[in-house]
MIFI-279981 format. One line per field, with one value per residue (C-alpha): residue number from 0; x, y, z. Coordinates in steps of 0.1 Angstrom, whole numbers, padded with zeros to 4 digits, always signed. Last residue first. Example, Ala and Ser with C-alpha at 12.3 -4.5 7.8 and 13.67 -1.06 7.14 Angstrom:
REM residues 2
nr 1,0
x +0137,+0123
y -0011,-0045
z +0071,+0078
//
This chain:
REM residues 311
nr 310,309,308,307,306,305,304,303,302,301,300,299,298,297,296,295,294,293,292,291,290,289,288,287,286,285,284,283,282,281,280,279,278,277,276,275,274,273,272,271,270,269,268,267,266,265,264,263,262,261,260,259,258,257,256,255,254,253,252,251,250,249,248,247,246,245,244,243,242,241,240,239,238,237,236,235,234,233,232,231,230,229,228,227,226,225,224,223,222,221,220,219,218,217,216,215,214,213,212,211,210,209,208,207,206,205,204,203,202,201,200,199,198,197,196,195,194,193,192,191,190,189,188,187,186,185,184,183,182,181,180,179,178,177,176,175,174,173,172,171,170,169,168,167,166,165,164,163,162,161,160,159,158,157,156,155,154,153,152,151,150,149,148,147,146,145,144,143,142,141,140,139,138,137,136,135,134,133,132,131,130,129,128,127,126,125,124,123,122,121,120,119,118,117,116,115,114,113,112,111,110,109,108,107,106,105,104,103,102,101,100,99,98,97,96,95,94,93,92,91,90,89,88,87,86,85,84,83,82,81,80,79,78,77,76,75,74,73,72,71,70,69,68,67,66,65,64,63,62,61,60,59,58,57,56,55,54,53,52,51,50,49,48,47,46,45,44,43,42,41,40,39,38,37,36,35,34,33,32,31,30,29,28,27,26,25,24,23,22,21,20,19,18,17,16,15,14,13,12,11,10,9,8,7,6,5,4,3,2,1,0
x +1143,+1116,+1087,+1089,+1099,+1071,+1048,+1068,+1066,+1028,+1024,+1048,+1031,+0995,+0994,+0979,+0950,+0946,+0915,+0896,+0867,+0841,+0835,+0847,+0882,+0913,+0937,+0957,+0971,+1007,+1018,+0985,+0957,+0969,+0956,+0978,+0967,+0981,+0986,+0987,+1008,+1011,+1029,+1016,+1017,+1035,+1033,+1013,+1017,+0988,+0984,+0974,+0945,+0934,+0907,+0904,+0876,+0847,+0827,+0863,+0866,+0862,+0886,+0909,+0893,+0902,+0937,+0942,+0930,+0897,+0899,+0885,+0890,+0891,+0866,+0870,+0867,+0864,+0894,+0875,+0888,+0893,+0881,+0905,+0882,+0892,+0867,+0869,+0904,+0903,+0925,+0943,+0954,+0934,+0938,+0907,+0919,+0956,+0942,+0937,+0940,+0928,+0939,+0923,+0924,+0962,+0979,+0969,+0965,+0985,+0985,+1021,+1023,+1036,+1035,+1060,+1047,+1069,+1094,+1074,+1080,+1068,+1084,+1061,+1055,+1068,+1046,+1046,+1034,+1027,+1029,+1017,+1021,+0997,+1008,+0980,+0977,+0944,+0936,+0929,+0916,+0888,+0876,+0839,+0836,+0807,+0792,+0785,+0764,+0791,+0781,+0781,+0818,+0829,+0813,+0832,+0860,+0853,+0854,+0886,+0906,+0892,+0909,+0941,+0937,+0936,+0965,+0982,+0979,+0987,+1020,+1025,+1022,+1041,+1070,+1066,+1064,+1093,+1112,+1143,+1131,+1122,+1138,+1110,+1122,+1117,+1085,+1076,+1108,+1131,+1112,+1083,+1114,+1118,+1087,+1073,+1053,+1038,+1056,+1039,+1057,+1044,+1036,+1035,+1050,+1061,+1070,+1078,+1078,+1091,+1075,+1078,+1079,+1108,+1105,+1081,+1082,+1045,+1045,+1015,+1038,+1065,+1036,+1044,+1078,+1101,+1134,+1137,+1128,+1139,+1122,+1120,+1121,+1105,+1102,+1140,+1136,+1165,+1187,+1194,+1160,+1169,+1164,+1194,+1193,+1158,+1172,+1199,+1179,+1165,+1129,+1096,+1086,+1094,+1071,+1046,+1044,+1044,+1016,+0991,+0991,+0985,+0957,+0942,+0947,+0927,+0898,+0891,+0883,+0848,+0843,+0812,+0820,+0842,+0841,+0845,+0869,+0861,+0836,+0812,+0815,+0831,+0799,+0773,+0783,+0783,+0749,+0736,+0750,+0732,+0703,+0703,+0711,+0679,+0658,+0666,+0695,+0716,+0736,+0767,+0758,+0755,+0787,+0798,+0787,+0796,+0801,+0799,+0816,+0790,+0803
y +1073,+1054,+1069,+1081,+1044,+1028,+1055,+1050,+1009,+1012,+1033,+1011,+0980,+0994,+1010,+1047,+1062,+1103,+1107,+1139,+1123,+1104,+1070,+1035,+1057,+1038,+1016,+0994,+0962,+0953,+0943,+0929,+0943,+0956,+0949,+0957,+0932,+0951,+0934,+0957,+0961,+0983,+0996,+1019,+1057,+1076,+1107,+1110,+1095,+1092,+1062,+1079,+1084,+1100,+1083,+1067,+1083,+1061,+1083,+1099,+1087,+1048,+1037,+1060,+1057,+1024,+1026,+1049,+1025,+1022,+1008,+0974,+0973,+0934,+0921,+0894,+0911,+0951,+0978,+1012,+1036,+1073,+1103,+1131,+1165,+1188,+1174,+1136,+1130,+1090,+1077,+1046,+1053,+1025,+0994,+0970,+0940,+0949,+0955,+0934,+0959,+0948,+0977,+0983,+0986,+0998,+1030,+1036,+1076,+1090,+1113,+1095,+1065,+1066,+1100,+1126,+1166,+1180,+1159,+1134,+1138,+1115,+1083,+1057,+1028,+1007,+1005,+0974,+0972,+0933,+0939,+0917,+0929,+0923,+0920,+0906,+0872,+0869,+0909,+0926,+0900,+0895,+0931,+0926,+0895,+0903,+0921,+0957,+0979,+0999,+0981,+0949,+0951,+0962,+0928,+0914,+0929,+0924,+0883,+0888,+0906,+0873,+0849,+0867,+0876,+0837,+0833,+0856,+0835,+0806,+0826,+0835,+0809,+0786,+0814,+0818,+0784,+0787,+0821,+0821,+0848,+0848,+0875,+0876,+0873,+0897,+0900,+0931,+0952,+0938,+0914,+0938,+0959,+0933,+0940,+0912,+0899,+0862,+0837,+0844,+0847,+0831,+0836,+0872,+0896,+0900,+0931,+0932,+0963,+0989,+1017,+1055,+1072,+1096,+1131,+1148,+1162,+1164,+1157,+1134,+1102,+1116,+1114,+1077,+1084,+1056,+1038,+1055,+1022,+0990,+0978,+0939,+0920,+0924,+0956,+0965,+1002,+1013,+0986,+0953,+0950,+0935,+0896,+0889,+0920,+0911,+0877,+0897,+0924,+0896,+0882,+0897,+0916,+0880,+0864,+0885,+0880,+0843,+0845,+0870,+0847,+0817,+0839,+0848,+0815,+0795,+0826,+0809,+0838,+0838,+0874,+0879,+0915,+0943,+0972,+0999,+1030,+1050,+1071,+1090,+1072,+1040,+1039,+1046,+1024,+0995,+1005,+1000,+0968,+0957,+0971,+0955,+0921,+0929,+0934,+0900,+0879,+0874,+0852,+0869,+0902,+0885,+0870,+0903,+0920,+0961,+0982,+1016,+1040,+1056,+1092
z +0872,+0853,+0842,+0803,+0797,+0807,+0787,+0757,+0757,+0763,+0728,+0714,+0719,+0718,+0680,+0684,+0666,+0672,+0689,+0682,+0679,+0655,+0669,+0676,+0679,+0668,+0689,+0662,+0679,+0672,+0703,+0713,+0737,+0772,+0806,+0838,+0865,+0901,+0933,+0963,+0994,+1023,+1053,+1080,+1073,+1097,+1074,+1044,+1008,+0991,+0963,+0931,+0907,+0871,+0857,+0824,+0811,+0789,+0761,+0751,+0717,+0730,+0719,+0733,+0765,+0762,+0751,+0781,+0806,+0824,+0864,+0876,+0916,+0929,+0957,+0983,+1011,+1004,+0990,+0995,+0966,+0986,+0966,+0957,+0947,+0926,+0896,+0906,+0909,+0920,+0954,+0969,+1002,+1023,+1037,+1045,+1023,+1006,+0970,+0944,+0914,+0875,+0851,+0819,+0781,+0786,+0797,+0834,+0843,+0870,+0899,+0919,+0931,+0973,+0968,+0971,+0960,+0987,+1007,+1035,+1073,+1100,+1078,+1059,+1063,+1029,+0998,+0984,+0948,+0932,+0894,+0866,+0830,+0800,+0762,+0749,+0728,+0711,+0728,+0694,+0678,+0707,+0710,+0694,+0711,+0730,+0695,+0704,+0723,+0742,+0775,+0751,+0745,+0777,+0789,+0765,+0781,+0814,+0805,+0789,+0816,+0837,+0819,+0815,+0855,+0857,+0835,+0858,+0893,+0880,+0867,+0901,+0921,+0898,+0898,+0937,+0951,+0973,+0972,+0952,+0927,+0890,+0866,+0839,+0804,+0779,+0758,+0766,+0755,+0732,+0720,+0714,+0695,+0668,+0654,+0633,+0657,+0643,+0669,+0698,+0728,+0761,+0797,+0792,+0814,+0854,+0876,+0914,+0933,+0956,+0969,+0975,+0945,+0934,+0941,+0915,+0877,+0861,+0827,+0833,+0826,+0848,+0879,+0881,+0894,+0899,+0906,+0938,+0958,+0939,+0908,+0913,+0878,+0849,+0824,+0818,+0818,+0838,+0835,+0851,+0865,+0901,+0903,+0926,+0944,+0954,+0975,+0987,+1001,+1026,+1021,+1035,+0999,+0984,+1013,+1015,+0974,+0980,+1003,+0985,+0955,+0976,+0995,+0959,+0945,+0978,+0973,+0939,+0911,+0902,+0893,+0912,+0925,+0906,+0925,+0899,+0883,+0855,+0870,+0850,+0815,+0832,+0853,+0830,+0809,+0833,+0841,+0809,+0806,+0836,+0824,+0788,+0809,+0830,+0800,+0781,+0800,+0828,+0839,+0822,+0844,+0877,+0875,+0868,+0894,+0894,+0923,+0922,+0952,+0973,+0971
//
C-alpha cells in the first residue's frame, strides 16, 4: 500500500474548498487507516537532532547511570524501564515473552492544582527520575512542550475532519496528561522465543500517539485485515497514529490500529521517540455519536492499561 501522508501546514493555510478537501481526506484516513505521515508540522530540525542526541547518549551511557533512575516499582510511570519489564501484548489479553527494549518514560511539566483525585498524583503526576547525562532534562522537556504544541494543532485539525468547531476538544486537553517515551530496541539475537516482539500487537490508549522514528529503520507494523504492513519512517517526518480515547469518541468512525515492532533474528539496533497524547485526568470520553461505546474517564482508563502491561 502507498502509506498516507498528511500536511498539516498545508491544511491550516488553507481555506474554502481546498480546506473542506484536506479535511476530508484526513477523515478518510483515520477511518481506513489510522496511522499517517505527518508532513509540515513545523518542528525545528536543530530540536529534533538535540532530542535525538541526549537520548543516544542516555541509551549509550553505563548501566550505572540507568540504575540510578530505574522505576522503583513495577508501575511507577517515569524513569528507565529495563529490559523484561514489559509486554505490550498484555493489554490485548494476549500473554507473550517479555518485550525486547528498554526505555525512558517522562510526564507532565506541571500539576494543576484543580484534580481532585488523589490517585492522578499517585500515578501521572509523579516525578520524572532525570539522568546524569548533559543537557538531557532541558532537552527533553523542550522537546515535550513542543509535542504539546503540536498534539494540539492535530487535534483541531481532528476537530474539523469530524466537522466540528477547531476547538471543539480544547477543555478536554487544557492540561493533558501526556507521556514521553524514547524506545531502544537492542540487536537482536539469531534466535527469538515464540510470540516475542520487540512491542508486542497493541493498540495506543490516548487521543493519539506522535512517533519520531529512527530515519530509514524499519520494523514498525499496522494489522490491516491479516495482513502486517511496514510504516516507512522518512526525513524529517513524524507518524500520527489514533488512540483508544479517540476511537472512542468517535463511536468507531476513526480505528485505532493495531501495530507492533517485529522481532526477527539478527536484527540491528533501534530507537524511536514516542509522544503519547491523552486529554486531562478527569476528562469524560463519550461517543460524538450513537454507538456502542461505553464512556470512560481518561486518567484511570490510561492508568489500567499501564498497569495491565508491566511484568
Amino acid at each position: 500500500m502507498t502509506f498516507p501522508r498528511f500536511n498539516l501546514s498545508k491544511f491550516e493555510n488553507a481555506s474554502g474548498a481546498q480546506r473542506k478537501q484536506l479535511s476530508a481526506s484526513l477523515d478518510t484516513i483515520c477511518s481506513e487507516t489510522g496511522f499517517v505521515i505527518l508532513e509540515g508540522h513545523g518542528v525545528r530540525e536543530e530540536m529534533i537532532e538535540q532530542q535525538w542526541s541526549v537520548i543516544n547518549d542516555f541509551f549509550d551511557a553505563p548501566s550505572n547511570v540507568k540504575e540510578k533512575v530505574k522505576v522503583p516499582y513495577s508501575g511507577y510511570p517515569y524513569g528507565w524501564i529495563g529490559p523484561d519489564q514489559e509486554a505490550l501484548a498484555a493489554s490485548k489479553g494476549e500473554l507473550t515473552p517479555p518485550d525486547l527494549k528498554e526505555s525512558f518514560n517522562g510526564g507532565p511539566l506541571f500539576v494543576p492544582e484543580k484534580i481532585q483525585d488523589r490517585s492522578a498524583y499517585d500515578f501521572c503526576y509523579q516525578p520524572t527520575l532525570w539522568p546524569d547525562v548533559s543537557d538531557f532534562q532541558d532537552v527533553w522537556e523542550s522537546y515535550y512542550a513542543e509535542m504539546e504544541k503540536l498534539a494540539q494543532r492535530v487535534m483541531s485539525a481532528f476537530a474539523e475532519a469530524l466537522g466540528l468547531e477547531n476547538s471543539y476538544f480544547d477543555s478536554f486537553i487544557d492540561h493533558p496528561i501526556s507521556a514521553l517515551r524514547a524506545l531502544h530496541y537492542p540487536a537482536t539475537k539469531s534466535s527469538i522465543l515464540q510470540k516475542q516482539q520487540r512491542a508486542g500487537a497493541h493498540t495506543d490508549y490516548g487521543s493519539l500517539t506522535i512517533l519520531l522514528p529512527q530515519e530509514g529503520t524499519s520494523g514498525l507494523q499496522i494489522k490491516r485485515g491479516d495482513e502486517w504492513i511496514d510504516v516507512p519512517a522518512p526525513k524529517n517526518c513524524f507518524v500520527i497514529n489514533i488512540g483508544d480515547l479517540m476511537e472512542l469518541w468517535t463511536g468507531g468512525r476513526w480505528v485505532s490500529t493495531l501495530h507492533r515492532v517485529v522481532a526477527k533474528p539478527d536484527q540491528a539496533a533501534r530507537k524511536s521517540i514516542a509522544y503519547f497524547h491523552q486529554p486531562n485526568w478527569d476528562a469524560v470520553i463519550k461517543p460524538m455519536q450513537g454507538s456502542d461505546y461505553a464512556e470512560v474517564t481518561s486518567g484511570p482508563y490510561l492508568m489500567s492499561k499501564f498497569k495491565s502491561t508491566n511484568l
